[in-house]
Each structure stands twice: as C-alpha cells, then as structure tokens.
C-alpha positions as CSV (number, residue, x, y, z in Angstrom):
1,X,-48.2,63.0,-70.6
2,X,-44.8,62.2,-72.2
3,X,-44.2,64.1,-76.1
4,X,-45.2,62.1,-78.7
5,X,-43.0,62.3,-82.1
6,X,-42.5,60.5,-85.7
7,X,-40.5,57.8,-85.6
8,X,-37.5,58.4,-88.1
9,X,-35.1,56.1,-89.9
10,X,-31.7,56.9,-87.2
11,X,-34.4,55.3,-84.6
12,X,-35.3,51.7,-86.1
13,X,-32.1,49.8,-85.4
14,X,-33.1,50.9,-81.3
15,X,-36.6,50.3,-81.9
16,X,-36.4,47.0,-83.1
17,X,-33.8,46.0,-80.2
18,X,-36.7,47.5,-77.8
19,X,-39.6,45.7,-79.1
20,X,-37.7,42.7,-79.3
21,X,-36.5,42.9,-75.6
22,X,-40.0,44.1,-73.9
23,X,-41.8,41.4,-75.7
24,X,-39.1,39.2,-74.7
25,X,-39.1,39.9,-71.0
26,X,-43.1,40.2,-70.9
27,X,-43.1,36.5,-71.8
28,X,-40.3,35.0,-70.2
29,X,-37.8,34.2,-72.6
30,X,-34.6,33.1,-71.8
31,X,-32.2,35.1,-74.2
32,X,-34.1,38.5,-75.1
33,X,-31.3,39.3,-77.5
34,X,-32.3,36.1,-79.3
35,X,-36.2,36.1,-79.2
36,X,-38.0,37.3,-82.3
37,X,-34.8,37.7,-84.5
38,X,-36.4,35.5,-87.5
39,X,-38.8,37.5,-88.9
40,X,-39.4,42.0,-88.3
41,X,-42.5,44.6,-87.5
42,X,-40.1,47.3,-87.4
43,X,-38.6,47.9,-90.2
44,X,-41.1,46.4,-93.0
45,X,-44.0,49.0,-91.2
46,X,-42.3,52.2,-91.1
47,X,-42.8,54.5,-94.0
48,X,-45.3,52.0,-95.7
49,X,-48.1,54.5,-97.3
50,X,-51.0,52.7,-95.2
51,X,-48.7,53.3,-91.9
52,X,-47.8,56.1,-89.1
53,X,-44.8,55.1,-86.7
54,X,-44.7,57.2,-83.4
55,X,-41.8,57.4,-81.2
56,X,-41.2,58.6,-77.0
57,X,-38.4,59.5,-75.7
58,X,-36.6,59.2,-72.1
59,X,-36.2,62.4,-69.9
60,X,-32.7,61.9,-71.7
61,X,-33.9,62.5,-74.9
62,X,-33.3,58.7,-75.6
63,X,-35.7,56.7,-77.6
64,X,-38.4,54.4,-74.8
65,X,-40.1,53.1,-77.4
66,X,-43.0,53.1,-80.5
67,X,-46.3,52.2,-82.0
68,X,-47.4,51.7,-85.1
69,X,-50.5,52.7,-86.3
70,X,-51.9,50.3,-89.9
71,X,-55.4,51.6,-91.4
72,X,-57.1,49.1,-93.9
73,X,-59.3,51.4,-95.4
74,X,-62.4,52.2,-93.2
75,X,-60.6,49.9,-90.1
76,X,-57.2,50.5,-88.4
77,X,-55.2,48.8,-85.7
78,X,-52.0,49.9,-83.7
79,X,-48.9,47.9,-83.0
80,X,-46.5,46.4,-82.1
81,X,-46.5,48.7,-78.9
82,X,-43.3,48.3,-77.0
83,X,-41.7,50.1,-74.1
84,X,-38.0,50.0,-72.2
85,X,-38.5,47.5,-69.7
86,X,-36.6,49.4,-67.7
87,X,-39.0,52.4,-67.9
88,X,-42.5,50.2,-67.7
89,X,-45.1,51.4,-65.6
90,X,-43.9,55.2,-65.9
91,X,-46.9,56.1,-68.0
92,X,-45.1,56.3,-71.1
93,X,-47.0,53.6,-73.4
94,X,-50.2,56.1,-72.6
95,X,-48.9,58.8,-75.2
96,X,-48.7,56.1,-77.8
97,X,-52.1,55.1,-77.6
98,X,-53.5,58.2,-77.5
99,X,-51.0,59.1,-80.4
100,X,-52.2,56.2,-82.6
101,X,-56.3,56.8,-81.6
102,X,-55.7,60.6,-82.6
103,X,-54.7,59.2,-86.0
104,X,-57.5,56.7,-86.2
105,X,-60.0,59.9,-86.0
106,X,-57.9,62.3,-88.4
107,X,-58.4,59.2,-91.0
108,X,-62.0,59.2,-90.3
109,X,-62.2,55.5,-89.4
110,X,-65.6,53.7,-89.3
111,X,-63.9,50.8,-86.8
112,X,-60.5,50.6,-84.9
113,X,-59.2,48.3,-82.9
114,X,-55.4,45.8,-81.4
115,X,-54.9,43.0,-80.2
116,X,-53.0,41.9,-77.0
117,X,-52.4,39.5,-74.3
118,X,-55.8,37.9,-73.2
119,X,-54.0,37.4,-69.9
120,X,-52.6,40.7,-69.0
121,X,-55.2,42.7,-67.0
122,X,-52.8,45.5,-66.8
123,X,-53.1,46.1,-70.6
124,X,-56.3,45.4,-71.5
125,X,-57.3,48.0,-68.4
126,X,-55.1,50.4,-70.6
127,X,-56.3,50.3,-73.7
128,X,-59.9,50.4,-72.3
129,X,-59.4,53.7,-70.9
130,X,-59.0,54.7,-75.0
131,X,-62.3,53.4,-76.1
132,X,-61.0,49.9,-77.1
133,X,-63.3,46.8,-75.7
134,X,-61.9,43.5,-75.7
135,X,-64.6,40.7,-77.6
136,X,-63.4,37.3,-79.1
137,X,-60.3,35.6,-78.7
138,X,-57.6,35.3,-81.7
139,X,-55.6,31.7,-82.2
140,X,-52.7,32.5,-84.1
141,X,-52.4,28.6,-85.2
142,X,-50.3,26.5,-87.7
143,X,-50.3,23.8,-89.7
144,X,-47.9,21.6,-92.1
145,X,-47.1,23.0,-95.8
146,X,-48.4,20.7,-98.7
147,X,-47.0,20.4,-102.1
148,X,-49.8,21.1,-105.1
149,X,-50.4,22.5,-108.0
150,X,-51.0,26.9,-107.7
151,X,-54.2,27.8,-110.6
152,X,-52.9,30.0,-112.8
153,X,-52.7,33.9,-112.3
154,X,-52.9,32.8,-108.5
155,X,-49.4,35.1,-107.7
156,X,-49.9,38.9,-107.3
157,X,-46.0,39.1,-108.4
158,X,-46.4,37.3,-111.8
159,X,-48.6,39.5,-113.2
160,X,-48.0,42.9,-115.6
161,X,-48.9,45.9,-114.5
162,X,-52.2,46.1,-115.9
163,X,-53.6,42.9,-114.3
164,X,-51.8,43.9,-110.8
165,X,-54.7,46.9,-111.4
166,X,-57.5,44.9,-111.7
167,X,-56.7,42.5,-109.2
168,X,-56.4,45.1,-106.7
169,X,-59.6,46.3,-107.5
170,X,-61.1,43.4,-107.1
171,X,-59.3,43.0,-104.1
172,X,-61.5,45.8,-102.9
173,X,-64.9,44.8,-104.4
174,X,-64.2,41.5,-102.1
175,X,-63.0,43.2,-98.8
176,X,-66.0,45.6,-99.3
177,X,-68.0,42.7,-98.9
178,X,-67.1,41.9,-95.2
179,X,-67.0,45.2,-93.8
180,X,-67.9,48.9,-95.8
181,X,-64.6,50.2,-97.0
182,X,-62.1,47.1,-95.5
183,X,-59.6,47.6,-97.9
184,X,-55.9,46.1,-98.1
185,X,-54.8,47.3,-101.4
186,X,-51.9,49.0,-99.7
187,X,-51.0,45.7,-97.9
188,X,-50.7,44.2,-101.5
189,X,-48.5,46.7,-102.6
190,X,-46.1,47.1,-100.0
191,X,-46.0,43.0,-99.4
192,X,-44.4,43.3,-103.1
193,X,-42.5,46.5,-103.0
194,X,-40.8,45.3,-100.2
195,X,-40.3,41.9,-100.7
196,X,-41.8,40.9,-98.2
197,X,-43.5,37.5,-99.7
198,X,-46.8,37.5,-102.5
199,X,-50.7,37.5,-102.4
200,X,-52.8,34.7,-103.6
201,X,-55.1,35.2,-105.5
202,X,-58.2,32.7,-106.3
203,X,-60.1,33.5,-109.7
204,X,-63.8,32.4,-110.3
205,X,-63.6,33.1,-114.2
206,X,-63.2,37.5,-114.1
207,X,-64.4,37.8,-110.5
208,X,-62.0,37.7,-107.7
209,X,-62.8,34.4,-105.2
210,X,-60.5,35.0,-102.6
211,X,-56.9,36.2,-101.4
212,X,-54.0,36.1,-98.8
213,X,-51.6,38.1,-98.5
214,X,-48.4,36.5,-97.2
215,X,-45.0,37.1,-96.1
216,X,-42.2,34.6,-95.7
217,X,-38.2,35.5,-94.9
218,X,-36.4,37.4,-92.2
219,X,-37.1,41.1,-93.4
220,X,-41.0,39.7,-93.4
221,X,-43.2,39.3,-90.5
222,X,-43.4,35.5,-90.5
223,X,-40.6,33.3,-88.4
224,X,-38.3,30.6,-89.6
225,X,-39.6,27.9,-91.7
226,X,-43.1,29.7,-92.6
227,X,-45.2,31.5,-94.7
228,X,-47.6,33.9,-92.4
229,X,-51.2,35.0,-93.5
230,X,-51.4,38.6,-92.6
231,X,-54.7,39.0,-94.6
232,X,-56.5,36.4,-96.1
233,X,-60.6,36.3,-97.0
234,X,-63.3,34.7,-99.9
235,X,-65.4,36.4,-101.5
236,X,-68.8,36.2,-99.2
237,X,-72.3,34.4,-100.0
238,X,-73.3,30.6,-101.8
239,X,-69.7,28.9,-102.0
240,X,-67.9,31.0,-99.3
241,X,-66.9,27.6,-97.3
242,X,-65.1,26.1,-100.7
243,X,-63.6,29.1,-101.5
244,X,-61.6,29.4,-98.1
245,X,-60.8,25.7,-98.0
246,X,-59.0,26.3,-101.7
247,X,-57.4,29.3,-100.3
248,X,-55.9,27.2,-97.3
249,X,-55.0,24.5,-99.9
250,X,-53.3,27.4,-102.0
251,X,-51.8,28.6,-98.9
252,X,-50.1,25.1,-98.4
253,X,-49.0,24.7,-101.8
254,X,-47.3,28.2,-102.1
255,X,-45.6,27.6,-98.8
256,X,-44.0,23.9,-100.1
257,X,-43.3,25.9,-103.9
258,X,-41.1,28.5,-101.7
259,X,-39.4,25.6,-99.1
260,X,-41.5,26.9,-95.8
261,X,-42.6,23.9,-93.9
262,X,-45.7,25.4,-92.0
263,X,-48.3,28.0,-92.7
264,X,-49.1,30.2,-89.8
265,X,-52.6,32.6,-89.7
266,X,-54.9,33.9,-87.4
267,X,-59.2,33.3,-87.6
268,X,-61.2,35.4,-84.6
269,X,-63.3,32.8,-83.2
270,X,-66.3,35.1,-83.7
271,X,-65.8,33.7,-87.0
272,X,-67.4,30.4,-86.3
273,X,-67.1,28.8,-89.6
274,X,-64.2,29.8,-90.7
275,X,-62.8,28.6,-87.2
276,X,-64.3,25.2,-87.7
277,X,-62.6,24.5,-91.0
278,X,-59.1,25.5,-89.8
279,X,-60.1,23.1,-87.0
280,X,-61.1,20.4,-89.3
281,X,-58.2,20.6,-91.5
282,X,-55.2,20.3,-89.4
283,X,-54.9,23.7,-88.0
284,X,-53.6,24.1,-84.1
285,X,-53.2,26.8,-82.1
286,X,-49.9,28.4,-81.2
287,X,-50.2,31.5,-79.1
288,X,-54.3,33.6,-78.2
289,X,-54.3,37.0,-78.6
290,X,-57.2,38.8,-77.8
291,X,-58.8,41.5,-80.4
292,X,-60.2,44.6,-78.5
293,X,-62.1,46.9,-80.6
294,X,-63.4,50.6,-80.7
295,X,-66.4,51.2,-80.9
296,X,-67.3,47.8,-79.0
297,X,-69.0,46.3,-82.5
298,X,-67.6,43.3,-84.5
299,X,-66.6,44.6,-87.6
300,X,-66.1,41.8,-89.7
301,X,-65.5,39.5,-86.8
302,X,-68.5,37.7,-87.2
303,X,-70.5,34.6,-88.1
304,X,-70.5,34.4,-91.6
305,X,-67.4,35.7,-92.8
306,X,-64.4,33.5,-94.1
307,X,-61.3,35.8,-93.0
308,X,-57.7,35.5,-91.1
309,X,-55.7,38.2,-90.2
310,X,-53.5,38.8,-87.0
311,X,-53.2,42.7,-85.9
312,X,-50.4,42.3,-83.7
C-alpha cells in the first residue's frame, strides 16, 4: 500500500487542479479545466482546526491525489477523495481511506461516515471494505432565494465577542440534541475566519432554536449564484417542524440580502419530515449522493430530526 503523508501548502494549487479534473472525468464533463471552478474544498479545508488533509504521491514522487478528513465532534466524514485519472485503479485511493479511518479512531469517534456516488459500485465496494455501509440516499436540492426581513441577532458575524461565545455554546447544547457530542462549533468558526459566508442563527427568547451554517463566493464551497447549507438543524422536540420552516425562510432571505439567487442544501431522506417540508416548499433535487456510514447505525439520520448537511 502506497505512503500516506500530510498534505502541505506547496501541494494545494495541484490538488485542487486534481480534484477538479477526476471529478470532472468521473462525470462526463466536457471541459475538466472548467468544471467546479466557482466555488473550492481544497483550499477552505486544509489547516482548518476540525480538519486533517492527507496526500499520495506517484512512484515519481509527484502528488496522485488527497482526502480530507472533517470530525464534528463525536461524528467525522472524509472527503473530497480524488485521484489522477491517469493513475485510477492502481490502488492508490486505498491509502487514503485507510489514512482518514485511522484518524477517525485516534479522535475516538462515536460515528463516521462519506458520502459518494449511489451509482458507482466500484466505490461503494471500496469504502465497504473500511467498515463504511451505505443506508439512505442524500438529495443535494435547490430552490429560489426570497427577499425578507432576518430577526435580529440572526448573523453569527454581527455579534461581539462575547455573544459569538454563547451562541456557540448553544450551538452545541442543540447539536447534542440530535446525536451525543455532534458538534460544529469549529465549522462556525472557520466559516467566519475564513470568509467563507455566516451562520444563522434562530433565537427562541435565550435559547438557541436553530442554525445554518452557510457559505457563498468562490473561495467558499457553494457555486455561482448561491448560498450552500453545509450545516443547518432546530432545536428538537414540540415545535421542531416551525422551527426548520423559519430556518429555510431565513435561509432565503439571507441569500436575496447577499445577491445569491438560489439556496442549495442537502436533507438524508431517512429524515422523513424534514424531507417532506423541503418537498413541500419548493425544494428540487439536483444531484443524489449516497451517505455510507461506520458502524452501519443512523446517527442522526433519522425520523425525527430536522437537519441538512452534505459531507461531500
């Protein structure tokens, strides 16, 4: 099995142009040089706190390509992984699975887990040999921005210090909620280091209602004209339903307030309400991924919970 190594700064110029091309080839697209150069996963992952990048070389001491590996408190989930396309099927991507599962059991992780291509046998057959089982399908889906009026305190990045604190603790006291330990207060702060986008946030009075994390821009992980949910959930129990339909309509409004036309998020389908809703209020699907976890349980993929996310 191929050397595994940290991914370093002098490689993510090469990594991006690889992970752009092999997704590029993998689905057909006409101009690889051209596909997926609106939005990044490279360079807005590596050296985040909650992140490990992982590089493989060539024979020639070239770089073949990289996976990332994201832990949300007690859960984790690798990618993007990409190879050369002109080294695929040379057992290199193997390495970087095992690389990124390795650090999923150093960090003591209750619940791991990816998503890929619910067509492609060949890599859900890999990623199975790790431990990971594929469960419900993913639709990344979409729907028009809407001009309204944002409550107040509802943007992580207009509030002082102090407040960013307790927001982020509630943050947690709600993420606990779904899943023991889920926790994405290292996604909040690296969305705003980085400039990435901002994270909603729904108040009911002093408690924490609900929240989305979301990026918009070219150095961000959403596309042209769109502000992209990587983490959004309400606080469970009585109320949970009008909670996430607020946080939607939030989700609109902050996307017409910074000139993005759509808003883009993934729902598992194992969530069947939350589903529903998106359903019901204009939401269609654009691409399926499919989740496969490790161990083969839900996690907070369930009926139930009111969450989007997208782990590609």
């Amino acid at each position: 099995m191929a050397a595994v190594r940290p991914l370093t700064e002098a490689d993510l110029s090469e990594a991006q142009r690889i992970m752009r091309t092999a997704f590029g080839t993998f689905l057909g697209a006409p101009d690889v040089d051209a596909f997926w150069t609106d939005f990044d996963y490279i360079y807005g992952r590596h050296g985040a706190p909650h992140i490990r990048s992982f590089a493989v070389d060539d024979a020639d001491g070239r770089l073949a390509g990289s996976n990332f590996a994201t832990r949300w408190g007690s859960l984790g989930f690798f990618g993007p992984l990409s190879i050369r396309p002109d080294l695929w099927d040379r057992g290199l991507a193997q390495p970087l699975v095992a690389a990124v599962t390795a650090a999923f059991d150093e960090w003591g992780l209750a619940h791991a887990g990816l998503c890929t291509f619910p067509q492609s046998t060949k890599h859900i057959h890999l990623y199975r040999k790790f431990g990971y089982n594929p469960r419900f399908l993913t639709p990344i889906m979409a729907a028009p921005a809407a001009a309204g009026v944002l409550p107040e305190s509802a943007r992580y990045s207009g509030l002082a210090p102090a407040d960013r604190a307790a927001a982020e603790a509630e943050s947690a006291v709600l993420t606990d909620g779904l899943y023991a330990g889920l926790d994405v207060r290292e996604e909040i702060r690296t969305n705003a280091a980085r400039r990435h986008g901002d994270t909603l946030l729904l108040w009911d009075d002093t408690r924490l209602g609900g929240l989305a994390v979301c990026h918009w821009g070219p150095a961000s992980e959403a596309g042209t004209d769109c502000l992209f949910i990587k983490f959004g959930a309400v606080r469970s129990g009585p109320g949970a339903s009008e909670r996430f339909g607020a946080l939607l309509d939030a989700a609109g409004a902050l996307a017409a307030s910074v000139g993005m036309g759509k808003v883009l998020a993934g729902v598992n389908t194992a969530r069947e309400e939350a589903y529903a809703q998106m359903i019901g209020r204009g939401f269609r699907g654009v691409v399926n991924v499919v989740t496969m976890h490790r161990p083969n349980e839900p996690g907070y993929s369930r009926p139930g919970v009111f969450a989007l996310d997208d782990w590609r």
